[in-house]
C-alpha positions, 0 to 999 in steps of 0.5 A: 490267932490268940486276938482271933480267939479272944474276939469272941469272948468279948461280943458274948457277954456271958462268957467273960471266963471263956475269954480270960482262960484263953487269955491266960492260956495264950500268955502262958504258951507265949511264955513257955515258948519265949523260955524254951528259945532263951534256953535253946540260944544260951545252950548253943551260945556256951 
C-alpha cells in the first residue's frame, strides 16, 4: 500500500514533498506498529 502510494508521487515531478511526507508517514506508522507488537510480546512473555 505504502509503495502504492509513493508511486505516484514519483511520475509527478512537482509533488517531491508529497512523496517524502508519505514516505515519513508510513515509516513512522511501521515503526509505531513494530513497537506496539514488541511491546504486546515482552508483556505476554513476563
Amino acid at each position: 500500500a505504502a509503495a502504492a502510494a509513493a508511486k505516484p508521487a514519483e511520475d509527478e515531478p512537482g509533488w517531491p514533498e508529497t512523496g517524502a511526507i508519505l514516505g515519513v508517514a508510513a515509516l513512522g506508522a511501521g515503526v509505531t506498529a513494530l513497537a506496539l507488537r514488541l511491546k504486546l510480546v515482552r508483556d505476554d512473555g513476563s
